[in-house]
PASEBA-1860 file (N, C-alpha, C; in nm, 3 decimals):
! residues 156
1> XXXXXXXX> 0.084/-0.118/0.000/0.000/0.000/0.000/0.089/0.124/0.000 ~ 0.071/0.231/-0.089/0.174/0.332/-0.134/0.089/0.455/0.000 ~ 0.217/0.536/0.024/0.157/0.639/0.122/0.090/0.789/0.027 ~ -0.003/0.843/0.141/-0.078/0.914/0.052/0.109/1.034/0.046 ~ 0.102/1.145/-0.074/0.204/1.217/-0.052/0.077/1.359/-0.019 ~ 0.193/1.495/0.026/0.131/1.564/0.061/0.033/1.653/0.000 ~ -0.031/1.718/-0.013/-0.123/1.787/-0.058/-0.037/1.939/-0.119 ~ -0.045/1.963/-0.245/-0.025/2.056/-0.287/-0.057/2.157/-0.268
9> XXXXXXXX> -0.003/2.280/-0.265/-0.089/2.451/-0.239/-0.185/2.480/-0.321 ~ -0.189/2.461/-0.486/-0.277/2.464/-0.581/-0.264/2.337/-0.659 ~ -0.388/2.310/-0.649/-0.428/2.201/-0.778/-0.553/2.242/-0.885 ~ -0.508/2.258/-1.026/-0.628/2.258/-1.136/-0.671/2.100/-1.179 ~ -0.763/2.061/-1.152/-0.843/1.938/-1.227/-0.920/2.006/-1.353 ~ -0.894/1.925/-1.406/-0.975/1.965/-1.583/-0.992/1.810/-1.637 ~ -1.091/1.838/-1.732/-1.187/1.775/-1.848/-1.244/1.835/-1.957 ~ -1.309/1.807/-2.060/-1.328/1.781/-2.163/-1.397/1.918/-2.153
17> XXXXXXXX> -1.517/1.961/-2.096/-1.623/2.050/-2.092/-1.619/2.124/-1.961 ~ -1.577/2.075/-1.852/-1.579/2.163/-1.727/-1.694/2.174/-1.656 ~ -1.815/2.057/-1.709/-1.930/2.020/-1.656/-1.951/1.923/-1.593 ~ -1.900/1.769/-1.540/-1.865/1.691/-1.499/-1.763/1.620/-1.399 ~ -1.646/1.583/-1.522/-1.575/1.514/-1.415/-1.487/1.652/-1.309 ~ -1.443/1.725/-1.397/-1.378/1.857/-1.287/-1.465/1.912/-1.202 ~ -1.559/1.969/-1.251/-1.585/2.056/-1.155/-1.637/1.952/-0.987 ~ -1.680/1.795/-1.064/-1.676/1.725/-0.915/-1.547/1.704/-0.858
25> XXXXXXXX> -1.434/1.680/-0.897/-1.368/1.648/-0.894/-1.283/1.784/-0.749 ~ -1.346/1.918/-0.844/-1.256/2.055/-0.765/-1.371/2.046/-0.616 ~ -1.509/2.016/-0.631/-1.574/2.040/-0.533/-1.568/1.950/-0.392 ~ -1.551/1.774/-0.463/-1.525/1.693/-0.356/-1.382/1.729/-0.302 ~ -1.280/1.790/-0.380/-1.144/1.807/-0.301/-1.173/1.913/-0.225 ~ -1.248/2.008/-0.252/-1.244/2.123/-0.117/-1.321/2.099/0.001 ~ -1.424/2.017/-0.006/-1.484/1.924/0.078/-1.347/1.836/0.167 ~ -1.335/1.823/0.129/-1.197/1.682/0.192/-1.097/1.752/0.284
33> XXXXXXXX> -1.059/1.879/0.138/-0.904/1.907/0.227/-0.975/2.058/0.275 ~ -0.994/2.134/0.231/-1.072/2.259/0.277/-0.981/2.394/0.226 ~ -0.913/2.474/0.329/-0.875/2.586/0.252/-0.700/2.550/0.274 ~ -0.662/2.414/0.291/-0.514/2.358/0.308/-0.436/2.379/0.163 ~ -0.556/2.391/0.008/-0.504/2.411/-0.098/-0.597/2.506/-0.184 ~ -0.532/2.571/-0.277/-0.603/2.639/-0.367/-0.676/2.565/-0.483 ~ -0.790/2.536/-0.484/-0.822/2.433/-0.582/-0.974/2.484/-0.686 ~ -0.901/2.454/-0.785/-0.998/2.495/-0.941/-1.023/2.391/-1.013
41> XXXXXXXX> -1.072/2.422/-1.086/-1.144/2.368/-1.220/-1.150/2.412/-1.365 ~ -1.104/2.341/-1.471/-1.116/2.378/-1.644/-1.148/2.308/-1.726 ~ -1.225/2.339/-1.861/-1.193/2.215/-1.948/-1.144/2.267/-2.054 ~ -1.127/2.220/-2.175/-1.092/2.241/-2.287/-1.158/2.348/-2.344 ~ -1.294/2.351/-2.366/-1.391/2.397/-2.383/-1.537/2.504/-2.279 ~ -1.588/2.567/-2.249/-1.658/2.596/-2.188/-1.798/2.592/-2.279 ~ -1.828/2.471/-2.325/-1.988/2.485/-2.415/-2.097/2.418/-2.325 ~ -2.091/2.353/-2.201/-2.198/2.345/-2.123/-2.167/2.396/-1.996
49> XXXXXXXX> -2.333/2.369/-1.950/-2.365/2.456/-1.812/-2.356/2.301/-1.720 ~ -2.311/2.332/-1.626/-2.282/2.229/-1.512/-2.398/2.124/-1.503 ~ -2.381/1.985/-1.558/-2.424/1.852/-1.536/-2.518/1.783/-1.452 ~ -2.655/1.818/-1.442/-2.758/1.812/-1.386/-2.731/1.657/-1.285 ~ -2.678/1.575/-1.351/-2.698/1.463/-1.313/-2.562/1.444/-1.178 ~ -2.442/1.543/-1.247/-2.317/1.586/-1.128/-2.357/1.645/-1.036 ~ -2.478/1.740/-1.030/-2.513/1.777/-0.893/-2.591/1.699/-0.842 ~ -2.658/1.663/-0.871/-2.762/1.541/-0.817/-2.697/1.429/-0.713
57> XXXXXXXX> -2.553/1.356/-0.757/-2.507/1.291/-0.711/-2.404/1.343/-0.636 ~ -2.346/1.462/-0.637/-2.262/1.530/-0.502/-2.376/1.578/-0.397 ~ -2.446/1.631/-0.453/-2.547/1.693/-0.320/-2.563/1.545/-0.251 ~ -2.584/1.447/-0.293/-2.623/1.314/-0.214/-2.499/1.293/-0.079 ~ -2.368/1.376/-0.134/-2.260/1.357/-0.005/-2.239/1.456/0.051 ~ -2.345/1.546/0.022/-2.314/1.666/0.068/-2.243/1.801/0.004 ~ -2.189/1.790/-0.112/-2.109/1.864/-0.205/-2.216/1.916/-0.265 ~ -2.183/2.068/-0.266/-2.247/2.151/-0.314/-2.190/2.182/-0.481
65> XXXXXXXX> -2.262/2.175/-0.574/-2.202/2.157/-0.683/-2.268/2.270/-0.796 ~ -2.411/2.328/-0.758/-2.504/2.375/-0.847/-2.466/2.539/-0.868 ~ -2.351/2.545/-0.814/-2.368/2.705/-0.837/-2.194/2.708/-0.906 ~ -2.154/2.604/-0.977/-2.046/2.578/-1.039/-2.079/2.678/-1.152 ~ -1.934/2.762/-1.193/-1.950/2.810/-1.358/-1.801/2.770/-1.433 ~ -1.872/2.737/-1.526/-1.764/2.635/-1.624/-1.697/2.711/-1.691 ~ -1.568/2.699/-1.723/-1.461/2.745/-1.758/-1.361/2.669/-1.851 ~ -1.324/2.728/-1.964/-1.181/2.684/-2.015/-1.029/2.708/-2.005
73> XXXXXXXX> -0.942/2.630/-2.053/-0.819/2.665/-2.022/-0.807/2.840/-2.082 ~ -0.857/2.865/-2.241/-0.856/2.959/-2.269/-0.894/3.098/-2.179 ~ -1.027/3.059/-2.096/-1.075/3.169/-2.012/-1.054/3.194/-1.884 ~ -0.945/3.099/-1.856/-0.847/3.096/-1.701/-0.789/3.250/-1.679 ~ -0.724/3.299/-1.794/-0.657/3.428/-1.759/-0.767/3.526/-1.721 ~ -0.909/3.509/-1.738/-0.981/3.622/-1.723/-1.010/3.646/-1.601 ~ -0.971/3.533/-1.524/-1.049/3.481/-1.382/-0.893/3.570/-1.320 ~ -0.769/3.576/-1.363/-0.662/3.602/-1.338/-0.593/3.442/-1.278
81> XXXXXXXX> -0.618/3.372/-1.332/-0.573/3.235/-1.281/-0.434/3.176/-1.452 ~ -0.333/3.160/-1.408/-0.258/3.149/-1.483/-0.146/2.988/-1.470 ~ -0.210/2.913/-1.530/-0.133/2.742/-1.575/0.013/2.766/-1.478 ~ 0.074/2.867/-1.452/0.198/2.850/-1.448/0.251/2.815/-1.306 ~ 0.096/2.906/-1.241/0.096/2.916/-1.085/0.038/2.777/-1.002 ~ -0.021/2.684/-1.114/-0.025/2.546/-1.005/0.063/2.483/-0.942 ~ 0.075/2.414/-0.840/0.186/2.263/-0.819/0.150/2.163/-0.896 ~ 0.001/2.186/-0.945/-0.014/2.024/-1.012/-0.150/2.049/-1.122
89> XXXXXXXX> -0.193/1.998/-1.186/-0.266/1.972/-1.299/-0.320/1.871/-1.324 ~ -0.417/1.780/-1.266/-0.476/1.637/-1.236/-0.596/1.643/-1.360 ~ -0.595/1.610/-1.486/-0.614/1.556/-1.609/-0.687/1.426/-1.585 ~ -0.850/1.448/-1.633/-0.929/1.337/-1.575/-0.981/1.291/-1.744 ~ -0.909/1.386/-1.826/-0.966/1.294/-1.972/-0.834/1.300/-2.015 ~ -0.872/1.216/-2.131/-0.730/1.207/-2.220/-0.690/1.337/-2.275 ~ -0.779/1.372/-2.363/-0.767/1.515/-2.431/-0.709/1.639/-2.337 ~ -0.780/1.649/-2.202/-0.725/1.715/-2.127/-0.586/1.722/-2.083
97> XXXXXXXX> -0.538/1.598/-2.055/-0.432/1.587/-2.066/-0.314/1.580/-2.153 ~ -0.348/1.605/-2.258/-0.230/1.663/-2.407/-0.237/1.801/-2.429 ~ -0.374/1.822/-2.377/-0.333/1.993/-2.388/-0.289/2.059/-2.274 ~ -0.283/1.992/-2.129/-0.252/2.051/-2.020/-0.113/2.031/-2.078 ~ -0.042/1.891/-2.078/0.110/1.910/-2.080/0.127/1.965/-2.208 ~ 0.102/2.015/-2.314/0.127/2.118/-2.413/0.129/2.239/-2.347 ~ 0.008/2.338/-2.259/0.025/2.407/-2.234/0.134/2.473/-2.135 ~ 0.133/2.328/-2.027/0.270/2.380/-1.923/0.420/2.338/-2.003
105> XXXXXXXX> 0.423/2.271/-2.125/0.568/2.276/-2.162/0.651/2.388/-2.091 ~ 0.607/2.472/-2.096/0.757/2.589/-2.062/0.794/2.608/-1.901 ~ 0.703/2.559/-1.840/0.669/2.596/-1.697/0.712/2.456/-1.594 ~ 0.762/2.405/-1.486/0.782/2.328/-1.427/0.644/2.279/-1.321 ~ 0.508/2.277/-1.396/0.436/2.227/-1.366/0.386/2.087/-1.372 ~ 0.374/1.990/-1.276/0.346/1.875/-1.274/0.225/1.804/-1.320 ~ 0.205/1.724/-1.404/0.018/1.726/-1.463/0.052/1.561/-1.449 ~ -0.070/1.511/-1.374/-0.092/1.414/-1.379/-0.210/1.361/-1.453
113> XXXXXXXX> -0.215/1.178/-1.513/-0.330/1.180/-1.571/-0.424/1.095/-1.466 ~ -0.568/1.112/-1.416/-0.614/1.011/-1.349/-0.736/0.971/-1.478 ~ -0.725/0.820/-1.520/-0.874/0.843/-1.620/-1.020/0.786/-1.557 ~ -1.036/0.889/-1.524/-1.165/0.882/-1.464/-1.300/0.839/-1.581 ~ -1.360/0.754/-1.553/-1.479/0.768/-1.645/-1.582/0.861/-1.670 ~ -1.619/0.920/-1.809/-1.704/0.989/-1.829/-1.837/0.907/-1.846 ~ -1.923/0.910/-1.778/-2.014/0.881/-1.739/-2.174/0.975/-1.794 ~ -2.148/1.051/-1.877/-2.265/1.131/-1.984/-2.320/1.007/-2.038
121> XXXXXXXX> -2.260/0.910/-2.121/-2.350/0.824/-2.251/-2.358/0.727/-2.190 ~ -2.356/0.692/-2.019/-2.395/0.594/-2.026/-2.550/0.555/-1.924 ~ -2.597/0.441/-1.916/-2.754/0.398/-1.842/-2.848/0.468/-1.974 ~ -2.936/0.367/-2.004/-3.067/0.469/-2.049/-3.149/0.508/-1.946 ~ -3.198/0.464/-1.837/-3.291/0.528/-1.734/-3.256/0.643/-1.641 ~ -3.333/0.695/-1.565/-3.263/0.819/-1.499/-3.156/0.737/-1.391 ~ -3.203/0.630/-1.345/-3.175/0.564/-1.240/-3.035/0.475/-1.259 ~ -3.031/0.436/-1.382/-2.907/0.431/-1.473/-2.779/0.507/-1.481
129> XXXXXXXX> -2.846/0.560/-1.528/-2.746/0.728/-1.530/-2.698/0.791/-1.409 ~ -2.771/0.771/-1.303/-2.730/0.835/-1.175/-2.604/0.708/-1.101 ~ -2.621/0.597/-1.138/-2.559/0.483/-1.105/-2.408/0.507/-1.179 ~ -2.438/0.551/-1.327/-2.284/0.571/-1.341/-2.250/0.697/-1.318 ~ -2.310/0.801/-1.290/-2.253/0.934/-1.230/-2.176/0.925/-1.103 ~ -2.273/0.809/-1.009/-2.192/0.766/-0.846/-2.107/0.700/-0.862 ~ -2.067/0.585/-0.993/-1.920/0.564/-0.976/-1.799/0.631/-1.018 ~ -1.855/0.727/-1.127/-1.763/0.822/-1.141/-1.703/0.907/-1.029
137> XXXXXXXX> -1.808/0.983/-0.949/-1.784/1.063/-0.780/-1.734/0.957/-0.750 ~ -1.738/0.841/-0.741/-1.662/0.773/-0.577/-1.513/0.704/-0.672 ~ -1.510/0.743/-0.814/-1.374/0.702/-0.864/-1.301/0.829/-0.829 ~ -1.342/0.940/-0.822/-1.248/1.083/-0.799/-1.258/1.066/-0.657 ~ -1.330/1.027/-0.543/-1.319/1.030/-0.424/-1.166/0.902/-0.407 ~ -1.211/0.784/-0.431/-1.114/0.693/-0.461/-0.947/0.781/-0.473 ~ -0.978/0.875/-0.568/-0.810/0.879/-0.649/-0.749/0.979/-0.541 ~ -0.874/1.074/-0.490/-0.806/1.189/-0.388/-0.760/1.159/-0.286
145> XXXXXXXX> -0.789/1.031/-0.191/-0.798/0.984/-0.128/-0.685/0.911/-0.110 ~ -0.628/0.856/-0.185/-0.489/0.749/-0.220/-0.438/0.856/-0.255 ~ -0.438/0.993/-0.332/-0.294/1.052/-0.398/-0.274/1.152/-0.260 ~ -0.369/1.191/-0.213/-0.347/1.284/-0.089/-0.407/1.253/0.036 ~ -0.438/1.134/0.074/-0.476/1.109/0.192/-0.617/1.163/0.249 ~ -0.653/1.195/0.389/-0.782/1.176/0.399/-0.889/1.083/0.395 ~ -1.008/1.109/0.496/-1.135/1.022/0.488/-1.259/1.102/0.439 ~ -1.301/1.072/0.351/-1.446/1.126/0.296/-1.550/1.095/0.421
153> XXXX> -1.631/1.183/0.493/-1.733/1.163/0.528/-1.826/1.228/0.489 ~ -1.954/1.152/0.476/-2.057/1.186/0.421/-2.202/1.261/0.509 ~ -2.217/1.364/0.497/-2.334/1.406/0.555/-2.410/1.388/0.606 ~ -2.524/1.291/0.693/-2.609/1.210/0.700/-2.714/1.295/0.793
END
Protein backbone atom coordinates (compact mmCIF):
# COMPACT_ATOMS: atom_id res chain seq x y z
CA UNK A 1 0.00 0.00 0.00
CA UNK A 2 1.74 3.32 -1.34
CA UNK A 3 1.57 6.39 1.22
CA UNK A 4 -0.78 9.14 0.52
CA UNK A 5 2.04 12.17 -0.52
CA UNK A 6 1.31 15.64 0.61
CA UNK A 7 -1.23 17.87 -0.58
CA UNK A 8 -0.25 20.56 -2.87
CA UNK A 9 -0.89 24.51 -2.39
CA UNK A 10 -2.77 24.64 -5.81
CA UNK A 11 -4.28 22.01 -7.78
CA UNK A 12 -6.28 22.58 -11.36
CA UNK A 13 -8.43 19.38 -12.27
CA UNK A 14 -9.75 19.65 -15.83
CA UNK A 15 -11.87 17.75 -18.48
CA UNK A 16 -13.28 17.81 -21.63
CA UNK A 17 -16.23 20.50 -20.92
CA UNK A 18 -15.79 21.63 -17.27
CA UNK A 19 -19.30 20.20 -16.56
CA UNK A 20 -18.65 16.91 -14.99
CA UNK A 21 -15.75 15.14 -14.15
CA UNK A 22 -13.78 18.57 -12.87
CA UNK A 23 -15.85 20.56 -11.55
CA UNK A 24 -16.76 17.25 -9.15
CA UNK A 25 -13.68 16.48 -8.94
CA UNK A 26 -12.56 20.55 -7.65
CA UNK A 27 -15.74 20.40 -5.33
CA UNK A 28 -15.25 16.93 -3.56
CA UNK A 29 -11.44 18.07 -3.01
CA UNK A 30 -12.44 21.23 -1.17
CA UNK A 31 -14.84 19.24 0.78
CA UNK A 32 -11.97 16.82 1.92
CA UNK A 33 -9.04 19.07 2.27
CA UNK A 34 -10.72 22.59 2.77
CA UNK A 35 -8.75 25.86 2.52
CA UNK A 36 -5.14 23.58 3.08
CA UNK A 37 -5.04 24.11 -0.98
CA UNK A 38 -6.03 26.39 -3.67
CA UNK A 39 -8.22 24.33 -5.82
CA UNK A 40 -9.98 24.95 -9.41
CA UNK A 41 -11.44 23.68 -12.20
CA UNK A 42 -11.16 23.78 -16.44
CA UNK A 43 -11.93 22.15 -19.48
CA UNK A 44 -10.92 22.41 -22.87
CA UNK A 45 -13.91 23.97 -23.83
CA UNK A 46 -16.58 25.96 -21.88
CA UNK A 47 -19.88 24.85 -24.15
CA UNK A 48 -21.98 23.45 -21.23
CA UNK A 49 -23.65 24.56 -18.12
CA UNK A 50 -22.82 22.29 -15.12
CA UNK A 51 -24.24 18.52 -15.36
CA UNK A 52 -27.58 18.12 -13.86
CA UNK A 53 -26.98 14.63 -13.13
CA UNK A 54 -23.17 15.86 -11.28
CA UNK A 55 -25.13 17.77 -8.93
CA UNK A 56 -27.62 15.41 -8.17
CA UNK A 57 -25.07 12.91 -7.11
CA UNK A 58 -22.62 15.30 -5.02
CA UNK A 59 -25.47 16.93 -3.20
CA UNK A 60 -26.23 13.14 -2.14
CA UNK A 61 -22.60 13.57 -0.05
CA UNK A 62 -23.14 16.66 0.68
CA UNK A 63 -21.09 18.64 -2.05
CA UNK A 64 -22.47 21.51 -3.14
CA UNK A 65 -22.02 21.57 -6.83
CA UNK A 66 -25.04 23.75 -8.47
CA UNK A 67 -23.68 27.05 -8.37
CA UNK A 68 -20.46 25.78 -10.39
CA UNK A 69 -19.50 28.10 -13.58
CA UNK A 70 -17.64 26.35 -16.24
CA UNK A 71 -14.61 27.45 -17.58
CA UNK A 72 -11.81 26.84 -20.15
CA UNK A 73 -8.19 26.65 -20.22
CA UNK A 74 -8.56 29.59 -22.69
CA UNK A 75 -10.75 31.69 -20.12
CA UNK A 76 -8.47 30.96 -17.01
CA UNK A 77 -6.57 34.28 -17.59
CA UNK A 78 -9.81 36.22 -17.23
CA UNK A 79 -10.49 34.81 -13.82
CA UNK A 80 -6.62 36.02 -13.38
CA UNK A 81 -5.73 32.35 -12.81
CA UNK A 82 -2.58 31.49 -14.83
CA UNK A 83 -1.33 27.42 -15.75
CA UNK A 84 1.98 28.50 -14.48
CA UNK A 85 0.96 29.16 -10.85
CA UNK A 86 -0.25 25.46 -10.05
CA UNK A 87 1.86 22.63 -8.19
CA UNK A 88 -0.14 20.24 -10.12
CA UNK A 89 -2.66 19.72 -12.99
CA UNK A 90 -4.76 16.37 -12.36
CA UNK A 91 -6.14 15.56 -16.09
CA UNK A 92 -9.29 13.37 -15.75
CA UNK A 93 -9.66 12.94 -19.72
CA UNK A 94 -7.30 12.07 -22.20
CA UNK A 95 -7.67 15.15 -24.31
CA UNK A 96 -7.25 17.15 -21.27
CA UNK A 97 -4.32 15.87 -20.66
CA UNK A 98 -2.30 16.63 -24.07
CA UNK A 99 -3.33 19.93 -23.88
CA UNK A 100 -2.52 20.51 -20.20
CA UNK A 101 1.10 19.10 -20.80
CA UNK A 102 1.27 21.18 -24.13
CA UNK A 103 0.25 24.07 -22.34
CA UNK A 104 2.70 23.80 -19.23
CA UNK A 105 5.68 22.76 -21.62
CA UNK A 106 7.57 25.89 -20.62
CA UNK A 107 6.69 25.96 -16.97
CA UNK A 108 7.82 23.28 -14.27
CA UNK A 109 4.36 22.27 -13.66
CA UNK A 110 3.46 18.75 -12.74
CA UNK A 111 0.18 17.26 -14.63
CA UNK A 112 -0.92 14.14 -13.79
CA UNK A 113 -3.30 11.80 -15.71
CA UNK A 114 -6.14 10.11 -13.49
CA UNK A 115 -8.74 8.43 -16.20
CA UNK A 116 -11.65 8.82 -14.64
CA UNK A 117 -14.79 7.68 -16.45
CA UNK A 118 -17.04 9.89 -18.29
CA UNK A 119 -20.14 8.81 -17.39
CA UNK A 120 -22.65 11.31 -19.84
CA UNK A 121 -23.50 8.24 -22.51
CA UNK A 122 -23.95 5.94 -20.26
CA UNK A 123 -27.54 3.98 -18.42
CA UNK A 124 -30.67 4.69 -20.49
CA UNK A 125 -32.91 5.28 -17.34
CA UNK A 126 -32.63 8.19 -14.99
CA UNK A 127 -31.75 5.64 -12.40
CA UNK A 128 -29.07 4.31 -14.73
CA UNK A 129 -27.46 7.28 -15.30
CA UNK A 130 -27.30 8.35 -11.75
CA UNK A 131 -25.59 4.83 -11.05
CA UNK A 132 -22.84 5.71 -13.41
CA UNK A 133 -22.53 9.34 -12.30
CA UNK A 134 -21.92 7.66 -8.46
CA UNK A 135 -19.20 5.64 -9.76
CA UNK A 136 -17.63 8.22 -11.41
CA UNK A 137 -17.84 10.63 -7.80
CA UNK A 138 -16.62 7.73 -5.77
CA UNK A 139 -13.74 7.02 -8.64
CA UNK A 140 -12.48 10.83 -7.99
CA UNK A 141 -13.19 10.30 -4.24
CA UNK A 142 -11.14 6.93 -4.61
CA UNK A 143 -8.10 8.79 -6.49
CA UNK A 144 -8.06 11.89 -3.88
CA UNK A 145 -7.98 9.84 -1.28
CA UNK A 146 -4.89 7.49 -2.20
CA UNK A 147 -2.94 10.52 -3.98
CA UNK A 148 -3.47 12.84 -0.89
CA UNK A 149 -4.76 11.09 1.92
CA UNK A 150 -7.82 11.76 3.99
CA UNK A 151 -11.35 10.22 4.88
CA UNK A 152 -14.46 11.26 2.96
CA UNK A 153 -17.33 11.63 5.28
CA UNK A 154 -20.57 11.86 4.21
CA UNK A 155 -23.34 14.06 5.55
CA UNK A 156 -26.09 12.10 7.00
Amino acid sequence: MSVAEPLPQSILFCCDHNAVRSPMAEAIAKKLYGARAYLQSAGLKNDLEIDGFAIAVCDEIGVELSRHQSRSFDEMGEYGDDLSSYDLIVALSPASHARAQDLTRPFHTEVEFWPITDPTAQGETREQKLDAYRRTRDEIIENLTRRFGGRFETEE
